[in-house]
PyMOL Python script that loads the backbone (N, CA, C, O; Angstrom):
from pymol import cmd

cmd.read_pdbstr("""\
ATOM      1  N   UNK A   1      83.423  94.643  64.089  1.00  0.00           N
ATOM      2  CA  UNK A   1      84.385  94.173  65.068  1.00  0.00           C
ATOM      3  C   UNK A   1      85.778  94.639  64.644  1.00  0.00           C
ATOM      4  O   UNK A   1      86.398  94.537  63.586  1.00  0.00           O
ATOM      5  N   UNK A   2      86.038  95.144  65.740  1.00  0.00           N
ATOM      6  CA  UNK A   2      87.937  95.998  65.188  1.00  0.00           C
ATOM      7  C   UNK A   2      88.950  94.737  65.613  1.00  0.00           C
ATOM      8  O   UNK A   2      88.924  94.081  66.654  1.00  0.00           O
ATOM      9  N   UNK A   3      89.856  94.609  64.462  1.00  0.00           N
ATOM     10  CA  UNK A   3      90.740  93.351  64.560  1.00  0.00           C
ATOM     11  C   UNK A   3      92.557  94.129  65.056  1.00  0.00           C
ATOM     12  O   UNK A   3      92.973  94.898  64.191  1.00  0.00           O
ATOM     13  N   UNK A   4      93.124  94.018  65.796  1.00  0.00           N
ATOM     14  CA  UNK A   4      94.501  95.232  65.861  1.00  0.00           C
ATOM     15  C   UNK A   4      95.313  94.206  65.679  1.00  0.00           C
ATOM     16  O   UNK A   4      95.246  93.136  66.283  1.00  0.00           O
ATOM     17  N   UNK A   5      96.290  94.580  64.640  1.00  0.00           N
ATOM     18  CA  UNK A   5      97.145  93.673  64.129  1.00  0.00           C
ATOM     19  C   UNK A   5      98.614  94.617  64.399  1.00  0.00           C
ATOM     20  O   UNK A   5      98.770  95.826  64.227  1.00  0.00           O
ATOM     21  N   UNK A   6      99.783  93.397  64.970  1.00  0.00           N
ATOM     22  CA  UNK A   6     100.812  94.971  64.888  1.00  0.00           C
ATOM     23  C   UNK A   6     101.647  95.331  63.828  1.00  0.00           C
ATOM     24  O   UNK A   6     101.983  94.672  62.844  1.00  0.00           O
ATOM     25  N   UNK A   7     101.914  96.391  64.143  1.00  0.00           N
ATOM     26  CA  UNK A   7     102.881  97.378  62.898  1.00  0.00           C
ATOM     27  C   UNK A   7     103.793  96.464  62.392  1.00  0.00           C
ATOM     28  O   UNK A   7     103.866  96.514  61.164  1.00  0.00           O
ATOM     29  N   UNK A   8     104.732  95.396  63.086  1.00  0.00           N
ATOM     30  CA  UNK A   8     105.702  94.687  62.449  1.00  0.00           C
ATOM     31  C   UNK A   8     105.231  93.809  61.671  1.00  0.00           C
ATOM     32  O   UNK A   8     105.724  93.685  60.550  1.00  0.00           O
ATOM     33  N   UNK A   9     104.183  93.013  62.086  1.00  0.00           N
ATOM     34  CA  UNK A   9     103.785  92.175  60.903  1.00  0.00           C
ATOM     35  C   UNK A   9     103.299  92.680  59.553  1.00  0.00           C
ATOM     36  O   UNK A   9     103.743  92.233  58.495  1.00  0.00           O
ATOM     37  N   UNK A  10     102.340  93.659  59.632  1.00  0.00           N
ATOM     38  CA  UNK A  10     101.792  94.585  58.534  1.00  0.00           C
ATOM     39  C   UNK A  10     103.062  94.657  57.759  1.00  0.00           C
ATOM     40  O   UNK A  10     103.155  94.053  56.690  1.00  0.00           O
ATOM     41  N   UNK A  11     103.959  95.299  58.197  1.00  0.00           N
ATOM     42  CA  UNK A  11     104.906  95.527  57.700  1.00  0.00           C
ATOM     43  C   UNK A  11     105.965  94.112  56.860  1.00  0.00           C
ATOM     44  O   UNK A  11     106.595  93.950  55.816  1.00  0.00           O
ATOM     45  N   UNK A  12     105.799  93.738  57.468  1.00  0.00           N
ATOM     46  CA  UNK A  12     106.830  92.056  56.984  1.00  0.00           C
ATOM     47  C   UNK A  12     105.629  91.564  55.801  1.00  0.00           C
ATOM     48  O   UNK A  12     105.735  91.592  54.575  1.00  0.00           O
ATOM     49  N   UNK A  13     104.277  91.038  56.781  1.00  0.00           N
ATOM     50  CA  UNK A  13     103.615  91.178  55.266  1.00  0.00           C
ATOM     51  C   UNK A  13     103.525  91.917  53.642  1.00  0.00           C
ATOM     52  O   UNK A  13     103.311  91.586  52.476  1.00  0.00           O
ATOM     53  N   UNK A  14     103.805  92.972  54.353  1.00  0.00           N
ATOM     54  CA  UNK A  14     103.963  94.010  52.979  1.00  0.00           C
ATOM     55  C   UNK A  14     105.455  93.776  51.903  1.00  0.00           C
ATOM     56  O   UNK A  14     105.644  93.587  50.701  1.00  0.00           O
ATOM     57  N   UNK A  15     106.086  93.882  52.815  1.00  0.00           N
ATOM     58  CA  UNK A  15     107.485  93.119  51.885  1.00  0.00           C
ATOM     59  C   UNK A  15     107.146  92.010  51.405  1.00  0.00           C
ATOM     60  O   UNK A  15     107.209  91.951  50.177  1.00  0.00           O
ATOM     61  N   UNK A  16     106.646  90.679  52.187  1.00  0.00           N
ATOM     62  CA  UNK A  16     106.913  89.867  51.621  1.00  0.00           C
ATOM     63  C   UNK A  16     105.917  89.431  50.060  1.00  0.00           C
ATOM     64  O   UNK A  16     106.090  88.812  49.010  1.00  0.00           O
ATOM     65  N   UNK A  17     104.843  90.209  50.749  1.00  0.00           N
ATOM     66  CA  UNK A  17     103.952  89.791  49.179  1.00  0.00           C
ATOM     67  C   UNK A  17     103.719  91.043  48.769  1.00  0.00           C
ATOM     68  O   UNK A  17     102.597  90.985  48.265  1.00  0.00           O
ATOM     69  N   UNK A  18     104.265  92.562  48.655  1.00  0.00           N
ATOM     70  CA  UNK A  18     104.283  93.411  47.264  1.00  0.00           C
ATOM     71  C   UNK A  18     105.154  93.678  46.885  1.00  0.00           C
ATOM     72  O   UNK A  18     105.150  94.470  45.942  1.00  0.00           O
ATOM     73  N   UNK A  19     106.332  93.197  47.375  1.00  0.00           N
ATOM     74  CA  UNK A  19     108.005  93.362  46.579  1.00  0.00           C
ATOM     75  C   UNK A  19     107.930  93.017  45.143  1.00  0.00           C
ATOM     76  O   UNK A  19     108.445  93.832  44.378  1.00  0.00           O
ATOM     77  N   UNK A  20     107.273  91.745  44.527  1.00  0.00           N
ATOM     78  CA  UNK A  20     107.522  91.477  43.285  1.00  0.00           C
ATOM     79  C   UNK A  20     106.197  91.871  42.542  1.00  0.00           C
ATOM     80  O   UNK A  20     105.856  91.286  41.514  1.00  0.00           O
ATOM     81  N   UNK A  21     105.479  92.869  43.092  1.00  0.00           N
ATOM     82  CA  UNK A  21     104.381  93.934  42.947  1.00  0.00           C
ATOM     83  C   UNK A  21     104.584  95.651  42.100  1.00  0.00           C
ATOM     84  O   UNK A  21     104.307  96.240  41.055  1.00  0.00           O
ATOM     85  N   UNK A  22     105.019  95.776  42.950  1.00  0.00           N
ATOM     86  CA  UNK A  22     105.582  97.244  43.816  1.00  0.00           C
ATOM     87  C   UNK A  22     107.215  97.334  44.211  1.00  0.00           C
ATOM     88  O   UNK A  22     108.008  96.571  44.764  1.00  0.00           O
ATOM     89  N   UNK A  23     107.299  98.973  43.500  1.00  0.00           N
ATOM     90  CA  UNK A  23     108.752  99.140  44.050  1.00  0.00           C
ATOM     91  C   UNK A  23     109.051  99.247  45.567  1.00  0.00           C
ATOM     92  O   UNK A  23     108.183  99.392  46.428  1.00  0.00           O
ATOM     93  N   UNK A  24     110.411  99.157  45.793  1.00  0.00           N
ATOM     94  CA  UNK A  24     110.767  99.671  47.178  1.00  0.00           C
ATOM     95  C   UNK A  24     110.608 100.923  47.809  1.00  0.00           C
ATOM     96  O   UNK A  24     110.505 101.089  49.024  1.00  0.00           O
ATOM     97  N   UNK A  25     110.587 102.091  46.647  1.00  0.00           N
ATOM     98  CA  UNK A  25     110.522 103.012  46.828  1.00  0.00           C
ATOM     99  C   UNK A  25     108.457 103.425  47.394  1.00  0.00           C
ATOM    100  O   UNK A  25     107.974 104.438  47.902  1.00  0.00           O
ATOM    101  N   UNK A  26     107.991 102.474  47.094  1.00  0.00           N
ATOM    102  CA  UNK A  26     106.386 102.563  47.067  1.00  0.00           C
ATOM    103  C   UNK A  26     106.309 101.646  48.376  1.00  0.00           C
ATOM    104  O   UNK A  26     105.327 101.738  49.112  1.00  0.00           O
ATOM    105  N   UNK A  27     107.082 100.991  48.585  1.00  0.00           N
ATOM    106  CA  UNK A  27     106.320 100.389  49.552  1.00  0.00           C
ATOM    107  C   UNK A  27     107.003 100.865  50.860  1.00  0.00           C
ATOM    108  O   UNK A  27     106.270 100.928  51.847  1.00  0.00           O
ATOM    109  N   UNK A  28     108.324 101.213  51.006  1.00  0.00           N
ATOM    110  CA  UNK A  28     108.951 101.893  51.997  1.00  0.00           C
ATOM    111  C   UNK A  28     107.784 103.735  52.335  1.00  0.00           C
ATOM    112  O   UNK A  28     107.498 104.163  53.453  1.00  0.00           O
ATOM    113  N   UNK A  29     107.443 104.301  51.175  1.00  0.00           N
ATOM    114  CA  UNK A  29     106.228 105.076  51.856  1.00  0.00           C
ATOM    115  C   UNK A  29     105.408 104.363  52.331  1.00  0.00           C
ATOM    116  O   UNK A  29     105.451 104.661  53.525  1.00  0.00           O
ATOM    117  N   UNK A  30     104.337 103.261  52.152  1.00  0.00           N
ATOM    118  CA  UNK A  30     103.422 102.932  52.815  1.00  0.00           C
ATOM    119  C   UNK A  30     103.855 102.758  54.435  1.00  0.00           C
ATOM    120  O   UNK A  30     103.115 102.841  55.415  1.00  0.00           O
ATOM    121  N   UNK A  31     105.423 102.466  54.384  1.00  0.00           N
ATOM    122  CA  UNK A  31     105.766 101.699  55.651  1.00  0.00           C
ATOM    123  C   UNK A  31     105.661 102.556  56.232  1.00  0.00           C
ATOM    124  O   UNK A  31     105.105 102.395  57.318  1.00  0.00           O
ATOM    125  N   UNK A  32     106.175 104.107  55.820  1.00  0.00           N
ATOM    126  CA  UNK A  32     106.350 105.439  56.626  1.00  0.00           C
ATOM    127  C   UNK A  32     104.987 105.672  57.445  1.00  0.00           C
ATOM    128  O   UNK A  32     104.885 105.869  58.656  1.00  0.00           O
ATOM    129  N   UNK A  33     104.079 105.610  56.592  1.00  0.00           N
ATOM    130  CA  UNK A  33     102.649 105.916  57.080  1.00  0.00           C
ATOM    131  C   UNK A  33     102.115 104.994  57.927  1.00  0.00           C
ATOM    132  O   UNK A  33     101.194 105.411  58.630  1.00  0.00           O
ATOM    133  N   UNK A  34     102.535 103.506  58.095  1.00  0.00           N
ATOM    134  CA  UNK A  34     102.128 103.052  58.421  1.00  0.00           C
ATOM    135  C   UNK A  34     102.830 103.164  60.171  1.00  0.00           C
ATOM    136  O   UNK A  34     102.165 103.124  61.206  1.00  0.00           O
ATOM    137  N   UNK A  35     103.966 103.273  60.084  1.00  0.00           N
ATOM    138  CA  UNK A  35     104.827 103.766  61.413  1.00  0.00           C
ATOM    139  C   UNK A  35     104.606 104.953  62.018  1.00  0.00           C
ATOM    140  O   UNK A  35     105.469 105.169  62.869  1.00  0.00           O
ATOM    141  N   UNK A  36     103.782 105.830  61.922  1.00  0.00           N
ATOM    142  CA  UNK A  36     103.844 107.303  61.692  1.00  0.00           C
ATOM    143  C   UNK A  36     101.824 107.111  62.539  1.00  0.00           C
ATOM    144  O   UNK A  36     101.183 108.051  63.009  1.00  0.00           O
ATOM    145  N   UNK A  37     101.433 105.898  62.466  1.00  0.00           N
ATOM    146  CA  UNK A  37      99.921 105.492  63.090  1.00  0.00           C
ATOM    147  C   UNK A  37     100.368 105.625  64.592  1.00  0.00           C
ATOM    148  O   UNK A  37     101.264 105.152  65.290  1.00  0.00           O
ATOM    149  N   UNK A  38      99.328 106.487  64.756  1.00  0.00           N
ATOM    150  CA  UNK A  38      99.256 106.325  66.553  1.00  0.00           C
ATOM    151  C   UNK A  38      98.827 104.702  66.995  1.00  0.00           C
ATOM    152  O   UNK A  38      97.833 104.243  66.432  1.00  0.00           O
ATOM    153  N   UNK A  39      99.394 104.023  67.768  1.00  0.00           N
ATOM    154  CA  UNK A  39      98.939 102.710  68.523  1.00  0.00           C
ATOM    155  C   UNK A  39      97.706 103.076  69.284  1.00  0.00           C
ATOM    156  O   UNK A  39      97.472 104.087  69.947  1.00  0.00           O
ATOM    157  N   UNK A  40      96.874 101.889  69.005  1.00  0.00           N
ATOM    158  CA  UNK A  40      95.646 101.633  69.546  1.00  0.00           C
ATOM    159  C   UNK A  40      95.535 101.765  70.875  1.00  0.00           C
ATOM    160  O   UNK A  40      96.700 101.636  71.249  1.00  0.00           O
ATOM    161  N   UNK A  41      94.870 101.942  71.831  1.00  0.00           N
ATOM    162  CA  UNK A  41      94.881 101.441  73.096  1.00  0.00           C
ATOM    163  C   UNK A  41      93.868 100.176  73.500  1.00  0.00           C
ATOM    164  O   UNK A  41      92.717 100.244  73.932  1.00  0.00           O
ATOM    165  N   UNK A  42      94.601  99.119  73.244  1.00  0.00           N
ATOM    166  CA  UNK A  42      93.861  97.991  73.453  1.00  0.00           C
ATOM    167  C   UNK A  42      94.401  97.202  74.976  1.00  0.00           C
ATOM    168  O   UNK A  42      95.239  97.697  75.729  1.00  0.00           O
ATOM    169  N   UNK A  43      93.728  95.931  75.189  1.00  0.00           N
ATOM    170  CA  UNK A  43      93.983  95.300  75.726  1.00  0.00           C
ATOM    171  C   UNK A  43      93.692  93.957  75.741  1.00  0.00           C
ATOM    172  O   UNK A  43      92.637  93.815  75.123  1.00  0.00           O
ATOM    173  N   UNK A  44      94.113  92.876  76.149  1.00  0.00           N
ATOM    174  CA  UNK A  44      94.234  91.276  76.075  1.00  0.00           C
ATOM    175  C   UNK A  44      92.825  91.203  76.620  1.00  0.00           C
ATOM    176  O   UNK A  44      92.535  91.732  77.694  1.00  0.00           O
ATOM    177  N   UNK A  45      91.814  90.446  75.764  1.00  0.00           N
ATOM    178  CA  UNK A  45      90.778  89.759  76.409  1.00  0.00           C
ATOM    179  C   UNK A  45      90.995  88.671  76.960  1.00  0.00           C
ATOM    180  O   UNK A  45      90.965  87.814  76.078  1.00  0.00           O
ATOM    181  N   UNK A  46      91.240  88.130  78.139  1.00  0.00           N
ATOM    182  CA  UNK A  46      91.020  86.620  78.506  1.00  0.00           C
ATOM    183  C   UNK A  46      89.321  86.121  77.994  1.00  0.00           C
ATOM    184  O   UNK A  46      88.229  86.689  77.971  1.00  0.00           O
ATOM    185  N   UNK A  47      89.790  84.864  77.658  1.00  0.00           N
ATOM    186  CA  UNK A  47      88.490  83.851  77.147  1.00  0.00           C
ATOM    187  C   UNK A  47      88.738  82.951  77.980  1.00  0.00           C
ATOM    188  O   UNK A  47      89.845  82.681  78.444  1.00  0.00           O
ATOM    189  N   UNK A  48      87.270  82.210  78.318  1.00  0.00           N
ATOM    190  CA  UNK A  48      86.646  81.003  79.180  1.00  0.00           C
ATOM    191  C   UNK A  48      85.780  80.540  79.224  1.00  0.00           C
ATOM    192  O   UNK A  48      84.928  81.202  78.633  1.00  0.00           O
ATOM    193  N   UNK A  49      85.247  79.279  79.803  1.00  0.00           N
ATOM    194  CA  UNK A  49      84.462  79.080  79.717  1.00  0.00           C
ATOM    195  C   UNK A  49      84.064  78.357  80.682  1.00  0.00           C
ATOM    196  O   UNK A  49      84.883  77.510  81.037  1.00  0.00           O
ATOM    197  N   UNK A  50      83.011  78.388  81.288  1.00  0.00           N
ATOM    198  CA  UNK A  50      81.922  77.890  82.483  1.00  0.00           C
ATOM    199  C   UNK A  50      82.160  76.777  82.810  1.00  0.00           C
ATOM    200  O   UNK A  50      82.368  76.168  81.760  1.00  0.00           O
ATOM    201  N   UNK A  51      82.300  75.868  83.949  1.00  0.00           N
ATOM    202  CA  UNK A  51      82.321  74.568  84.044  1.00  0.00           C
ATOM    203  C   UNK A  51      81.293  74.657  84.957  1.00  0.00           C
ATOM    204  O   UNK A  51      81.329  75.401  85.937  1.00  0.00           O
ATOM    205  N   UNK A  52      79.846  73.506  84.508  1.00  0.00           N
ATOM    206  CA  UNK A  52      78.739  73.527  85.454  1.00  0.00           C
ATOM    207  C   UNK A  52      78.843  72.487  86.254  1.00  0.00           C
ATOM    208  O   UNK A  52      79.327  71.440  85.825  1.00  0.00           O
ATOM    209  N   UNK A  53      78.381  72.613  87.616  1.00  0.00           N
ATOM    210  CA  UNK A  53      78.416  71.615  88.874  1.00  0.00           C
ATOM    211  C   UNK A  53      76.964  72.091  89.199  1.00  0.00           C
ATOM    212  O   UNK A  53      76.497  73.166  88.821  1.00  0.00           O
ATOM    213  N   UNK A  54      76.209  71.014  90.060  1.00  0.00           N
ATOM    214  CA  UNK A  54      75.335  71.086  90.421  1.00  0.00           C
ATOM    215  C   UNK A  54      75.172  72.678  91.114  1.00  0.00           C
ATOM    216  O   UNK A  54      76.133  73.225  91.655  1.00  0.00           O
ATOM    217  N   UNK A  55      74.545  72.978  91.066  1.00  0.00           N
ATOM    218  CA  UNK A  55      74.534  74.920  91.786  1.00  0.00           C
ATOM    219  C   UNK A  55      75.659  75.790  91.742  1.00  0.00           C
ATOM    220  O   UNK A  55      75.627  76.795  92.453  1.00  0.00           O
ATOM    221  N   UNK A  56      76.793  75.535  90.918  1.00  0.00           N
ATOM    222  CA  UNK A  56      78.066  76.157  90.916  1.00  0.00           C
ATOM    223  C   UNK A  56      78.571  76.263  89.346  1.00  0.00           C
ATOM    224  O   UNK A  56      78.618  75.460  88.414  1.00  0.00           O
ATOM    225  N   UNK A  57      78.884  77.496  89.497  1.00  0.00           N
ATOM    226  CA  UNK A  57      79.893  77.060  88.186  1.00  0.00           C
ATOM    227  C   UNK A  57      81.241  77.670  88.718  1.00  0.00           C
ATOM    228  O   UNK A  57      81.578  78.379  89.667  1.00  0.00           O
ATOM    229  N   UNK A  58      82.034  76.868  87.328  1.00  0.00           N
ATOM    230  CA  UNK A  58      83.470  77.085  87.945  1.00  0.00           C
ATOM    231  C   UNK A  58      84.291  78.346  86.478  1.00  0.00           C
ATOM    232  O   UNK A  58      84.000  78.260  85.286  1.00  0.00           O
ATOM    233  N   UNK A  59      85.087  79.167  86.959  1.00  0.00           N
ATOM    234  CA  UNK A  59      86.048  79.659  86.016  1.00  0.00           C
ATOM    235  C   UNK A  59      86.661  78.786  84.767  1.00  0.00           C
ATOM    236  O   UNK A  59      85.662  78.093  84.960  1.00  0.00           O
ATOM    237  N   UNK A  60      87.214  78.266  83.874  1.00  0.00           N
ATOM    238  CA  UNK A  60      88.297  77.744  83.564  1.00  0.00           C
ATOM    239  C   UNK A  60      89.259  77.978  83.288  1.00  0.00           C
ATOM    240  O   UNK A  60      90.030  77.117  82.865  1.00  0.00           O
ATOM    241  N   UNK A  61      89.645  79.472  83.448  1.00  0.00           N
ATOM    242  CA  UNK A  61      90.716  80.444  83.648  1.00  0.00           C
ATOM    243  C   UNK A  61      91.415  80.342  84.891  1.00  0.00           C
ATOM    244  O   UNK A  61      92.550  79.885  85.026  1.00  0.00           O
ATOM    245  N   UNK A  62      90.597  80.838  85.885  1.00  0.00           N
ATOM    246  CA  UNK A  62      91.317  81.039  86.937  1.00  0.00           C
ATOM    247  C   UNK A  62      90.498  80.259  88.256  1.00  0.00           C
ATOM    248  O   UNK A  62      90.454  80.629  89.430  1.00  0.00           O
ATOM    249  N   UNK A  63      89.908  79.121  87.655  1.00  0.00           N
ATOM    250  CA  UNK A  63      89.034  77.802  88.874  1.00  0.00           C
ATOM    251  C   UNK A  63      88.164  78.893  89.515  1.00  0.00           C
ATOM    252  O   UNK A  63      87.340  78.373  90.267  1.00  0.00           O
ATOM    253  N   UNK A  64      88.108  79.679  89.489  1.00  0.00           N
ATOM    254  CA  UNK A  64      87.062  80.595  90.838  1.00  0.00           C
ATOM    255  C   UNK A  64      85.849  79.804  90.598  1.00  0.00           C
ATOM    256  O   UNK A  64      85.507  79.319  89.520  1.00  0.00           O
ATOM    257  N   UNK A  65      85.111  79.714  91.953  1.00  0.00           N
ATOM    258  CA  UNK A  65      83.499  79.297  92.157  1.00  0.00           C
ATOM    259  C   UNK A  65      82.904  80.433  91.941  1.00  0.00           C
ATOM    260  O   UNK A  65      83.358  81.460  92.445  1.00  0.00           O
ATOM    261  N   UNK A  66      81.585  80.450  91.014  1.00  0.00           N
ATOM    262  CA  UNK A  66      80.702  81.377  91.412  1.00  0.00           C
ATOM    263  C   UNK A  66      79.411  80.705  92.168  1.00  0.00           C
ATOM    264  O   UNK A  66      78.627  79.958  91.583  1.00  0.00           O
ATOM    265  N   UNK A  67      79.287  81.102  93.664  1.00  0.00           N
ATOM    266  CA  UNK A  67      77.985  80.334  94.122  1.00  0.00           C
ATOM    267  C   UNK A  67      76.923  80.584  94.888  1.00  0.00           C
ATOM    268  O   UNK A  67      76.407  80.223  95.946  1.00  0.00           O
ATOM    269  N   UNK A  68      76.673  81.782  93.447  1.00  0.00           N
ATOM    270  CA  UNK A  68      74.945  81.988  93.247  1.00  0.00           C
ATOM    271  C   UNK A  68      74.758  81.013  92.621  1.00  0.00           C
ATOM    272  O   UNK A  68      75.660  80.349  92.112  1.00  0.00           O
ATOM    273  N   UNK A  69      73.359  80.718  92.541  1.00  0.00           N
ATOM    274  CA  UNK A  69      72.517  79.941  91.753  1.00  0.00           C
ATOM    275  C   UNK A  69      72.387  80.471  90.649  1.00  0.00           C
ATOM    276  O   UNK A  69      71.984  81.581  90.996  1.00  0.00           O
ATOM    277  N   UNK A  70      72.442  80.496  89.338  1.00  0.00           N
ATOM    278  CA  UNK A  70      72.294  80.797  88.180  1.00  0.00           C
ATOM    279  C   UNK A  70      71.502  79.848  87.469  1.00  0.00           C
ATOM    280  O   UNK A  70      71.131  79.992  86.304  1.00  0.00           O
ATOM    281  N   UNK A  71      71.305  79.078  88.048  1.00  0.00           N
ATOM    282  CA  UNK A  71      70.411  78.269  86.743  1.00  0.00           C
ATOM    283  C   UNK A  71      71.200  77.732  84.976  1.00  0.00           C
ATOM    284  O   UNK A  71      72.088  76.966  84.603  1.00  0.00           O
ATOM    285  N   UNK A  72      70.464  78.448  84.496  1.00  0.00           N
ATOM    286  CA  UNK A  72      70.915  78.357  83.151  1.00  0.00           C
ATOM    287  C   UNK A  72      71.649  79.550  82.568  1.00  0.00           C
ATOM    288  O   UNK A  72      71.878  79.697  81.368  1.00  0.00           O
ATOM    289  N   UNK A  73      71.948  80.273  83.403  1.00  0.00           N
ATOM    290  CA  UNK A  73      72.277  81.514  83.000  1.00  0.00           C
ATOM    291  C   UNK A  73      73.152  81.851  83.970  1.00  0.00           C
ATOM    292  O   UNK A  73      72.859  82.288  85.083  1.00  0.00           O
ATOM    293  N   UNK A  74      74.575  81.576  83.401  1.00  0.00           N
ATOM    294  CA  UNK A  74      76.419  82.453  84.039  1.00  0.00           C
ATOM    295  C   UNK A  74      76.212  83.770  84.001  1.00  0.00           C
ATOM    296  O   UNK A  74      75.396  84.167  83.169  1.00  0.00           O
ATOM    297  N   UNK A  75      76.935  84.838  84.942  1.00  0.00           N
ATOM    298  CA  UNK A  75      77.067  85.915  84.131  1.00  0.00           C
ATOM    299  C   UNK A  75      78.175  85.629  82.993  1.00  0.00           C
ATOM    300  O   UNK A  75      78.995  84.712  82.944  1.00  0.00           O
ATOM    301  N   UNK A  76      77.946  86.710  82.078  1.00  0.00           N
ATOM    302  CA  UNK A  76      78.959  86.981  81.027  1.00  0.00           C
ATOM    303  C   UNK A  76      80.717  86.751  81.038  1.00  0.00           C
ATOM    304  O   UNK A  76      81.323  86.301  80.065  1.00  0.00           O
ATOM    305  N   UNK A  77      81.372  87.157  82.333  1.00  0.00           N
ATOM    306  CA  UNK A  77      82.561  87.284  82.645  1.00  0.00           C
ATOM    307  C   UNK A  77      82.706  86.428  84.375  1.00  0.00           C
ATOM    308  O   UNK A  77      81.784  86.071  85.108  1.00  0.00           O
ATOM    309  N   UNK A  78      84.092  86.320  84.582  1.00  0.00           N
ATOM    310  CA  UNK A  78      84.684  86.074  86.011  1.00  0.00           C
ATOM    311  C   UNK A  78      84.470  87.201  86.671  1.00  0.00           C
ATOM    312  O   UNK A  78      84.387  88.257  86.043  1.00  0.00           O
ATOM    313  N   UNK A  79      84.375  87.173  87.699  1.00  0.00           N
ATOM    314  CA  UNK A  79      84.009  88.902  88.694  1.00  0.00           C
ATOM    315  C   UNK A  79      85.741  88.478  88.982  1.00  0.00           C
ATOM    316  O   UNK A  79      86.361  89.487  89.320  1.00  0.00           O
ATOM    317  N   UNK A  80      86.339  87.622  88.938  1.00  0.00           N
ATOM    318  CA  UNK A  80      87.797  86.932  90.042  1.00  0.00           C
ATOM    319  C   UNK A  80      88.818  87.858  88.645  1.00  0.00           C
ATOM    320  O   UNK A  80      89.273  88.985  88.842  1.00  0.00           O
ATOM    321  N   UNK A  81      88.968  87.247  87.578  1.00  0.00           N
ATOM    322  CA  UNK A  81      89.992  87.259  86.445  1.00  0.00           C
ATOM    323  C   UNK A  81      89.525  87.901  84.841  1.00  0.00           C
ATOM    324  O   UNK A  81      90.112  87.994  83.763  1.00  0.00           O
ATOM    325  N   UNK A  82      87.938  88.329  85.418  1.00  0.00           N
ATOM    326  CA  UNK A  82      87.664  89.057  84.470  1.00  0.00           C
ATOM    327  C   UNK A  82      87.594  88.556  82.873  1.00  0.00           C
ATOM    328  O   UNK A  82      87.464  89.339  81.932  1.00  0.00           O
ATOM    329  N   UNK A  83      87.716  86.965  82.734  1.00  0.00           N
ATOM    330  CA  UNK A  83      87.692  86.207  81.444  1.00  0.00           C
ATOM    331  C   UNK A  83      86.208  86.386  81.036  1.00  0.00           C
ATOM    332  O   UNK A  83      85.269  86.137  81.792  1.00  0.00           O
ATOM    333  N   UNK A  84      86.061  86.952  79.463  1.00  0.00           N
ATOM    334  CA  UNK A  84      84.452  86.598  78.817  1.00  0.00           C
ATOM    335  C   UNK A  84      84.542  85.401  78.645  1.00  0.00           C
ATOM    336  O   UNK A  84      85.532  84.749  78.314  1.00  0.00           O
ATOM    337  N   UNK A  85      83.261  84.989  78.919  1.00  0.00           N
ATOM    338  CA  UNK A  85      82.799  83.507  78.827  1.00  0.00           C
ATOM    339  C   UNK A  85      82.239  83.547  77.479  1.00  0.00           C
ATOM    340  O   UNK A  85      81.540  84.417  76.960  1.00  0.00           O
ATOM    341  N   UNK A  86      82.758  82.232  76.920  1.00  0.00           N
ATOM    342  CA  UNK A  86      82.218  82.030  75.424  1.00  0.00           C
ATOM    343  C   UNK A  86      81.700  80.551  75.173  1.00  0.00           C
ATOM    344  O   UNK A  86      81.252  80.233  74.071  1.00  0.00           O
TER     345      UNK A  86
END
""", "prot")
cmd.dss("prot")
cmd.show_as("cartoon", "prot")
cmd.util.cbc("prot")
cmd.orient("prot")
């Protein structure tokens, strides 16, 4: 599972706990390299989760009905807001 963390924090992290490590001069290269990374192309997962009603379930993202019958089984995501259900 890929975790994307951004460049500024990496970075603030790195000062703050290898300064009394590591010189400035060592850690200002890492920073170079680390600025110098192409950005990911990610995007925001919305998360949700199912609210069951008798023959319905509901979004809890964005309230949408889904009303097929599903039984015991949601699909995976909102078709409305696109949230994975967890």
């Amino acid at each position: 599972m890929n975790v994307y963390i951004s460049k500024s924090k990496v970075i603030s992290k790195l000062w703050s706990d290898l300064s009394p490590v590591l010189t400035p001069d060592v850690i200002r290269t890492v920073v170079d390299v680390i600025q110098s990374l192409d950005p990911a192309d990610v995007k925001e997962i919305k998360r949700a989760k199912w609210v069951k009603y008798p023959c319905l379930w509901e979004c809890s993202e964005c309230r949408h009905w889904e009303d097929r019958q599903y039984n015991d089984n949601p699909p995976p995501f909102c078709s409305r807001c696109g949230a994975k259900m967890g």
